[in-house]
N, C-alpha and C positions, 0 to 999 in steps of 0.2 A: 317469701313474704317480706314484705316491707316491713323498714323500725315502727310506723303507723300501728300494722298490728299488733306487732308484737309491745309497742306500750298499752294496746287496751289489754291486751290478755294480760300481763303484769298489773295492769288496775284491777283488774276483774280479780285476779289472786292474791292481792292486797285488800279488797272487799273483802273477800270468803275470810282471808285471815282474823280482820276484825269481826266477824260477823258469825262467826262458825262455835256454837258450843265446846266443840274440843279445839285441840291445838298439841302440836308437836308431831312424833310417829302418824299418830293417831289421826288427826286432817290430812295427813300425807292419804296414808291408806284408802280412807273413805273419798277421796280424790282419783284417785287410782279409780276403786270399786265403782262406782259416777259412773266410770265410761260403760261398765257394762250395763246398767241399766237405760242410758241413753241406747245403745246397743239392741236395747230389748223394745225401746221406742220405733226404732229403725224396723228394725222387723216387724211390730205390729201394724207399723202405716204401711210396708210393701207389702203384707197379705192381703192390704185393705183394699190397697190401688191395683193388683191383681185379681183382687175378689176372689180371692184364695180359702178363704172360710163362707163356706154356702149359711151357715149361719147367721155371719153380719153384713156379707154381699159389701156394697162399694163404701166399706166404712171410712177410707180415707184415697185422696186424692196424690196421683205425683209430687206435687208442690207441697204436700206434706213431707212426703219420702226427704224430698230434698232437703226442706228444712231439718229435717230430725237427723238426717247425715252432716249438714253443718252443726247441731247440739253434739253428736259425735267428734268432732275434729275440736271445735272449742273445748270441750271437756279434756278432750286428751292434752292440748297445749296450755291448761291451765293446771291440769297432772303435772306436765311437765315443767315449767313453770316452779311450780310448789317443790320438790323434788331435785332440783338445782339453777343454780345463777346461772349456769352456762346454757339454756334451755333453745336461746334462738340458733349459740354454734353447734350445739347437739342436732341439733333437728338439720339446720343444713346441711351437714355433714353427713350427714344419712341418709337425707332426700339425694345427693350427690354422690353416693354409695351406690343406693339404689337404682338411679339413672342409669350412673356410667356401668356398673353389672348389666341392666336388663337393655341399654338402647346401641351397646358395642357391639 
C-alpha cells in the first residue's frame, strides 16, 4: 500500500479518536472487536449473493460482498493503526512474511 493510504487510514483513526465516546484500552478494543462485526457483514452479503438462505433468496449482490470485504481490511488497518505507530512497517513486514513463506 502506498503512504496515500495509509495517511487516510491515520486520518480515519484520528477521526474515531476524537469522535469516539471512550478512549484509551478501551477504543483500542472496541477497534479490534469492529472487525468482527464487519466480519459478520461479509457473511451476510455472501449468503445473500449465493442465495444461500431460501428464506431471503438474492438479498444482496457480489458488489456488496466486495464492498463489505474492503469495510473488513479498512477496519482492520485502522485496528491497527490505533494499537501502534509502527502499523504501515508491521503490516509490510508480514505481507512479506506471508509472501516469501507461501510464493517460495
Amino acid at each position: 500500500m502506498d503512504a496515500a493510504t495509509w495517511a487516510l487510514v491515520n486520518q480515519l483513526r484520528d477521526w474515531l479518536d476524537e469522535q469516539s465516546p471512550v478512549s484509551g484500552d478501551l477504543a483500542k478494543a472496541m477497534r479490534v472487536l469492529k472487525i468482527g462485526e464487519e466480519f459478520g457483514e461479509v457473511a451476510e452479503a455472501l449468503h445473500g449473493a449465493m442465495r444461500a438462505n431460501p428464506r431471503k433468496g438474492a438479498s444482496h449482490t457480489w458488489d456488496d460482498v466486495h464492498k463489505e470485504l474492503v469495510d473488513v481490511a479498512i477496519t482492520s488497518l485502522i485496528a491497527l493503526a490505533s494499537l501502534t505507530p509502527d502499523a504501515q512497517k508491521i503490516f509490510d513486514e508480514r505481507l512479506q512474511r506471508i509472501a516469501d513463506r507461501s510464493l517460495t
